[in-house]
C-alpha positions as CSV (number, residue, x, y, z in Angstrom):
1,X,120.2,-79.9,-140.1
2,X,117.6,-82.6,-140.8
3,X,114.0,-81.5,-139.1
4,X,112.7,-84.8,-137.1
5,X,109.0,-83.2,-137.5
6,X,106.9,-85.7,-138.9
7,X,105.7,-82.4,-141.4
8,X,109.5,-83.2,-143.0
9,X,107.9,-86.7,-144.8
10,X,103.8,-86.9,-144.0
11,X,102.2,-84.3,-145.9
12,X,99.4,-83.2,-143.6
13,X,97.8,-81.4,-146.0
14,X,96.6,-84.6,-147.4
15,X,97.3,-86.8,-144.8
16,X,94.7,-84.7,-141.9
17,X,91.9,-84.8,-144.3
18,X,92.3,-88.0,-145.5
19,X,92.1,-89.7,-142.0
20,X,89.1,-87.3,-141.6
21,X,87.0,-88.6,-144.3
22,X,87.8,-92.5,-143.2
23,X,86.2,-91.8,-139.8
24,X,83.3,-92.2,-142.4
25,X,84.9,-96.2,-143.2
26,X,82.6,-99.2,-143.3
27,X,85.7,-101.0,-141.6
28,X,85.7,-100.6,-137.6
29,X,89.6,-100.9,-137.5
30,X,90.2,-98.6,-140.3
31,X,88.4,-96.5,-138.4
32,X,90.0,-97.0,-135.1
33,X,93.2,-96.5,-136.7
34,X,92.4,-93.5,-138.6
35,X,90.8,-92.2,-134.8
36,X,94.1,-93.0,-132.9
37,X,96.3,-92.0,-135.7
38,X,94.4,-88.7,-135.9
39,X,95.3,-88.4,-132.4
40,X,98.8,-88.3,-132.2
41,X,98.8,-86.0,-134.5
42,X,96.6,-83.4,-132.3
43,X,99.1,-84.2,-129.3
44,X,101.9,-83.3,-131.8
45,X,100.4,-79.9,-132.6
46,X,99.4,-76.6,-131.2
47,X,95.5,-75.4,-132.2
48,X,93.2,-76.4,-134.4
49,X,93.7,-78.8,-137.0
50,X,94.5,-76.8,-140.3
51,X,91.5,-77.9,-143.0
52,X,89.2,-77.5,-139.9
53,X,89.8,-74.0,-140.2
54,X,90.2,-73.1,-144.0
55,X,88.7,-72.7,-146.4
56,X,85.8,-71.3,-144.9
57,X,83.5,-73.5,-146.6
58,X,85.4,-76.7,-146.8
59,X,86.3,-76.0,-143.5
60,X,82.3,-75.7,-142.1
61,X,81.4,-79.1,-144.1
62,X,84.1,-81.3,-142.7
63,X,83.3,-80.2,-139.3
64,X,79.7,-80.9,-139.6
65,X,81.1,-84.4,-141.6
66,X,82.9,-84.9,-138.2
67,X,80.0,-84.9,-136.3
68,X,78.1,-86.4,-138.5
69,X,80.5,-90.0,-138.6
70,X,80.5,-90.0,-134.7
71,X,76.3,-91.2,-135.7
72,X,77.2,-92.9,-138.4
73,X,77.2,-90.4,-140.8
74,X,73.8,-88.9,-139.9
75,X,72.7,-86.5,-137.6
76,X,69.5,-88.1,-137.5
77,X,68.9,-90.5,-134.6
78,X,69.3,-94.1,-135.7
79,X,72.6,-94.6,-137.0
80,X,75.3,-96.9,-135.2
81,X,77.2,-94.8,-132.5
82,X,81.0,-94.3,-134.1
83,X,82.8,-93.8,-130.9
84,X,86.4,-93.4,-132.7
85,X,84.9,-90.4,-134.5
86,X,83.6,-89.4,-130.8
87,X,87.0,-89.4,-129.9
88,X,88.5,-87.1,-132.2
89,X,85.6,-84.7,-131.8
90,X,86.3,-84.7,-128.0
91,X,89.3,-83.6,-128.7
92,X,88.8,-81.1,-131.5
93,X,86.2,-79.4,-129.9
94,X,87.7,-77.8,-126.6
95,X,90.4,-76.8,-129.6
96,X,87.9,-75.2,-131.2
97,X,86.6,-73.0,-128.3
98,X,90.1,-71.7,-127.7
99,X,90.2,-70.8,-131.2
100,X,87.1,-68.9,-130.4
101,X,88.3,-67.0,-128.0
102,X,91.3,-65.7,-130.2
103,X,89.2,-65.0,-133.2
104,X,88.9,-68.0,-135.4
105,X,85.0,-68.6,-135.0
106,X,84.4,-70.9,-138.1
107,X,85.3,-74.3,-136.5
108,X,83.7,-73.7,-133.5
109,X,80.2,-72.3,-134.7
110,X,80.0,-75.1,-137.2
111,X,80.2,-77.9,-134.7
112,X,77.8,-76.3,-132.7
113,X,75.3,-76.6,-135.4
114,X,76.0,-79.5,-136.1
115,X,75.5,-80.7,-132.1
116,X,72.2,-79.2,-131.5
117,X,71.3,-80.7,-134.9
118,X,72.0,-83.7,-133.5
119,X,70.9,-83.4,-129.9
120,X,68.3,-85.7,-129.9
121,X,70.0,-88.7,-131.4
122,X,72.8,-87.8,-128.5
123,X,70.6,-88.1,-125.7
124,X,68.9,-91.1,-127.2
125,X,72.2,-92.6,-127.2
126,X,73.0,-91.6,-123.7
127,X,69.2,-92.7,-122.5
128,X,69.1,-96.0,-124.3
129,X,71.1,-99.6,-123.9
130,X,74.1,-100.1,-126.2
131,X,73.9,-101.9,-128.8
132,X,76.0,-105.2,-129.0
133,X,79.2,-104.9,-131.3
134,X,78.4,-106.5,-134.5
135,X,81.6,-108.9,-133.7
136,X,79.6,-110.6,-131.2
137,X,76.4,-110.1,-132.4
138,X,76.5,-111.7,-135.2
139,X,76.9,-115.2,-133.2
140,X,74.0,-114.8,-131.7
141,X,70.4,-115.9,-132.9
142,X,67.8,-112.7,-133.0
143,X,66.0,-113.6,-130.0
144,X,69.2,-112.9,-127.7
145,X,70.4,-109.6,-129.3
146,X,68.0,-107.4,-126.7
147,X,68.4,-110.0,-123.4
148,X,72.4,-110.4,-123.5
149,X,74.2,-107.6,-121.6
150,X,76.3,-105.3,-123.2
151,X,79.1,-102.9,-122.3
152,X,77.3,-99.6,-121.2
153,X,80.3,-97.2,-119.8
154,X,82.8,-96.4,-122.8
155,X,79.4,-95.1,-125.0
156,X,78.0,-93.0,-121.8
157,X,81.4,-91.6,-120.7
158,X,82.2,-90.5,-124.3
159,X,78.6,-89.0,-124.5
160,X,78.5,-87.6,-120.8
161,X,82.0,-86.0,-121.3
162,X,80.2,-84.3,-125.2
163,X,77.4,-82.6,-123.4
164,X,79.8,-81.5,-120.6
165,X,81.8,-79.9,-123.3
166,X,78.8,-78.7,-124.6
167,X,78.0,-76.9,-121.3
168,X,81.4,-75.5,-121.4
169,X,81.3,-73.2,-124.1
170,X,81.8,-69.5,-123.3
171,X,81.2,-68.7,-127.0
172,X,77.2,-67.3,-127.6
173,X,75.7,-68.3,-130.3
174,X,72.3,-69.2,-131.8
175,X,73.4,-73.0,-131.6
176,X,75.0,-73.3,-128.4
177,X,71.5,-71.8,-127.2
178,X,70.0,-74.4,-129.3
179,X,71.7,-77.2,-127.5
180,X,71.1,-75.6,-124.0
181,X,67.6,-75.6,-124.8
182,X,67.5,-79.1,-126.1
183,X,69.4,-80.4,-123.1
184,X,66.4,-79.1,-120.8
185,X,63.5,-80.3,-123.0
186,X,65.4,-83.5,-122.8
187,X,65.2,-84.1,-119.4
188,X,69.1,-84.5,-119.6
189,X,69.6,-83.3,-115.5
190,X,67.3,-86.1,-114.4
191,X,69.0,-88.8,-117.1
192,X,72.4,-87.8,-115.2
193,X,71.3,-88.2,-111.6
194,X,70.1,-91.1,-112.6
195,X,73.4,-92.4,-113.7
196,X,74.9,-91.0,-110.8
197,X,72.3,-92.5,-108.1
198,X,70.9,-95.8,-109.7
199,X,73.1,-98.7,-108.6
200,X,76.0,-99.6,-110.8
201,X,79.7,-100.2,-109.9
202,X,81.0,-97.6,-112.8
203,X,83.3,-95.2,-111.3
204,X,84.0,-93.9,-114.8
205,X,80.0,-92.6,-115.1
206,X,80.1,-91.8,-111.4
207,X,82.9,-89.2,-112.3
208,X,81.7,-87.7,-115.1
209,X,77.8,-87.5,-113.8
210,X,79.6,-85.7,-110.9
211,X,81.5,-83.4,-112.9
212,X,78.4,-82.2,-115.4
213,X,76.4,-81.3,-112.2
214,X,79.2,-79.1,-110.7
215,X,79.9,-77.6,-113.3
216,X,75.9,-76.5,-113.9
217,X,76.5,-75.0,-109.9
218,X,79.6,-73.1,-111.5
219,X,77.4,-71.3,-114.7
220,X,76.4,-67.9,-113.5
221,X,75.7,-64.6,-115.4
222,X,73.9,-65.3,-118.4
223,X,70.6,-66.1,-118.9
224,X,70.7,-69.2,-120.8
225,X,73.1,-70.4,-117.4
226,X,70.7,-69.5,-114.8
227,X,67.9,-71.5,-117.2
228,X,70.1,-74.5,-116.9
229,X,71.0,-74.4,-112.9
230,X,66.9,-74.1,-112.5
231,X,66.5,-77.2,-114.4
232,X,69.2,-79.3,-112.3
233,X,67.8,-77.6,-108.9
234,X,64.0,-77.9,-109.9
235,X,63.2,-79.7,-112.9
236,X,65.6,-82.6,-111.5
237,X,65.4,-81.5,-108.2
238,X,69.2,-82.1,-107.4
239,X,68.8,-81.4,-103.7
240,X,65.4,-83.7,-103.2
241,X,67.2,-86.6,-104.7
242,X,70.2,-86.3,-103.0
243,X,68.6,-85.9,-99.3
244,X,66.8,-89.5,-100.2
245,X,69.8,-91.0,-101.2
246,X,71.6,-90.1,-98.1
247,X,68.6,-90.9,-95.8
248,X,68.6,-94.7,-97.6
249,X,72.4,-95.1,-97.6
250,X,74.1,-93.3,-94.7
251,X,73.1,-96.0,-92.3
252,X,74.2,-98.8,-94.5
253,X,76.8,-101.3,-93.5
254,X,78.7,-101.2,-97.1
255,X,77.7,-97.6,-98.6
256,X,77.3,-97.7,-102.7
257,X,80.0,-96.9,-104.7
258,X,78.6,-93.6,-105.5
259,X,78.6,-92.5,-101.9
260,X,81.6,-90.4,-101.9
261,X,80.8,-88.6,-105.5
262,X,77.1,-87.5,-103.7
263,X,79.0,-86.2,-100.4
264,X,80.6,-83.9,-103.2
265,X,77.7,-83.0,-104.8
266,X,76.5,-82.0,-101.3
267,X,79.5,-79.9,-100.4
268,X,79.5,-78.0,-103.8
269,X,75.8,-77.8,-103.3
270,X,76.0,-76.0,-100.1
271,X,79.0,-73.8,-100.7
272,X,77.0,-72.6,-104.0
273,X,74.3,-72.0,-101.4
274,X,76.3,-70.0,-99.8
275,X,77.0,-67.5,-102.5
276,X,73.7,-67.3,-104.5
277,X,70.6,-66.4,-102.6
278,X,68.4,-67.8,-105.3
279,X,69.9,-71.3,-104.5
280,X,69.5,-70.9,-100.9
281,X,66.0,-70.0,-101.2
282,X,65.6,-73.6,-103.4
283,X,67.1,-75.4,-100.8
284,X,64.9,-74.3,-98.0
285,X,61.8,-75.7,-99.8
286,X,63.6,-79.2,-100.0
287,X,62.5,-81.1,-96.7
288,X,65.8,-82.6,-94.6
289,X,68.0,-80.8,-96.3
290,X,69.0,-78.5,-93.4
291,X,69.4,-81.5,-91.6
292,X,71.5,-83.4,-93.9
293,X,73.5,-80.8,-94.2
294,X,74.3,-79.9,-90.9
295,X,76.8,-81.2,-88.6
296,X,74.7,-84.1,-87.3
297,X,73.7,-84.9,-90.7
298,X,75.3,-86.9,-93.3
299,X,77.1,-84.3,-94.9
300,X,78.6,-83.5,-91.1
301,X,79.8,-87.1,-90.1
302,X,81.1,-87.8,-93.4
303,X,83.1,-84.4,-93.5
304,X,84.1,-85.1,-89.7
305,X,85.7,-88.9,-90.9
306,X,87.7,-87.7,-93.3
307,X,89.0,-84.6,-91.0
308,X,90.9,-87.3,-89.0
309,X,94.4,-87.7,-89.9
310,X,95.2,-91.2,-91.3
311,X,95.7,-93.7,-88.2
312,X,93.1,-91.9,-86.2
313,X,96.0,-89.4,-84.8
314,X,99.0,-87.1,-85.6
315,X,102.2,-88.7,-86.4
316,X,104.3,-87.9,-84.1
317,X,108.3,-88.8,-84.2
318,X,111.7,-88.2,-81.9
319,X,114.1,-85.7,-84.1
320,X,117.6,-87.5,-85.2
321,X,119.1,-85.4,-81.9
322,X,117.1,-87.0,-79.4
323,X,118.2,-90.6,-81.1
324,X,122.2,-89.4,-81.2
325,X,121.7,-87.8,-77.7
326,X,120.6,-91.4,-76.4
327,X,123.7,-92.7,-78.1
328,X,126.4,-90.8,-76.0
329,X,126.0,-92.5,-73.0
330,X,127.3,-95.7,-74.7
């Protein structure tokens, strides 16, 4: 019997690295194939990819290679942002942290050097305007390159969704403290409130603003975590900035497309409240937010609307016996 695994006639051995190294290509669709062919091969598999892993050494400088490409082959700020090689790092490096967790360190740790190496020239690509594609940009005289507008929300949702990974990591280490601590010298809370709260129509950055700042409510236990929920509550003051937004926007007649990710924010702010005194006592220094919060506020009518059932009632309906009861009489 003939396997049908593609093992049986690509020789991933090879192949895997291979496609690795021309994440480092000086063609973009070399690279983008390399990116999406490297993908199906992780959806075909179960862990980490094998040369990630071993040898030890090999293993360590690819994955810090890997990173590495998704700058543009530097982990210095100033290199073009590879966002193919972002892609296979996205999803190599949740791998990697199950690997962690059975034993298999090696990947995992190396990345995470390689990250907070890199942490500035992440959150300057996060904090700074993309720059135009060179396929369009080289059409254009030198005095348009900073005025045209240019695609903002595949480069900040592949970024957002890094750090959030980043955040993530159960495994302690000297680097993922190093990225922590990098992350709150940064500024990085008040850079993703800001792309939560500033007007734009992105529902993409909405989500994954959202999702960074509940999961910062969900860190608990360690040090390094309670660190990070004082910079969202304090340094960014989550619960200030939220209380404004709703006190400008609640009344409006078209709310901003954000509206509904903030209510969240709200909810989870409240319920984590609810269960850590240290939050509560936060919140209490933040004026209105009692009142936003309450069942008058904001966070009250907008929890009350979508308590109705659709169609402003219960659907209500006569049983198929009642209909062939009415039926007899004929």
């Amino acid at each position: 019997q003939q396997s049908s695994s593609s093992t049986s006639w690509i020789p991933h051995a090879q192949l895997v690295p291979a496609l690795l190294d021309n994440l480092s290509c000086a063609d973009p669709e070399s690279v983008q194939n390399s990116a999406q062919l490297l993908g199906s091969l992780l959806d075909g598999t179960v862990g980490m990819l094998p040369c990630l892993c071993e040898p030890k050494d090999e293993a360590r400088q690819r994955c810090r290679q890997l990173v590495a490409n998704c700058l543009g082959g530097t982990l210095t700020a100033g290199g073009a942002l590879n966002l193919s090689a972002l892609d296979v790092l996205l999803r190599t490096l949740p791998r990697a942290c199950d690997a962690a967790t059975q034993g298999t360190t090696t990947p995992l740790e190396a990345m995470l050097v390689a990250i907070a190496e890199a942490a500035d020239a992440f959150f300057m690509a996060l904090a700074t305007p993309a720059p135009l594609p060179p396929r369009i940009a080289r059409f254009l005289p030198t005095s348009d390159l900073e005025t045209m507008p240019r695609p903002q929300a595949a480069q900040r949702t592949k970024l957002l969704s890094l750090f959030e990974e980043a955040l993530r990591v159960k495994h302690s280490c000297d680097a993922h403290r190093s990225i922590l601590e990098a992350l709150r010298q940064l500024g990085f809370y008040q850079v993703v409130l800001d792309l939560l709260l500033l007007p734009h129509t992105c529902n993409a950055i909405h989500i994954r603003a959202a999702s960074i700042v509940e999961e910062t409510l969900k860190m608990e236990g360690s040090h390094d975590a309670l660190l990070m929920r004082q910079a969202l509550l304090q340094d960014a003051q989550l619960a200030r900035r939220l209380v404004d937004f709703c006190e400008a926007e609640s009344n409006a007649r078209i709310r901003p497309t954000c509206y509904a990710f903030v209510m969240s924010l709200c909810t989870a702010l409240k319920e984590c409240a609810a269960r850590d005194a240290t939050v509560a006592a936060a919140l209490e220094t933040v004026d209105c937010w009692s009142a936003t919060a309450s069942a008058d506020g904001a966070l009250g009518h907008w929890e009350a609307v979508h308590s109705k059932p659709l169609g402003g009632r219960l659907p209500t309906r006569s049983s198929d016996i009642d209909d062939d009861s009415d039926g007899d009489g004929d």
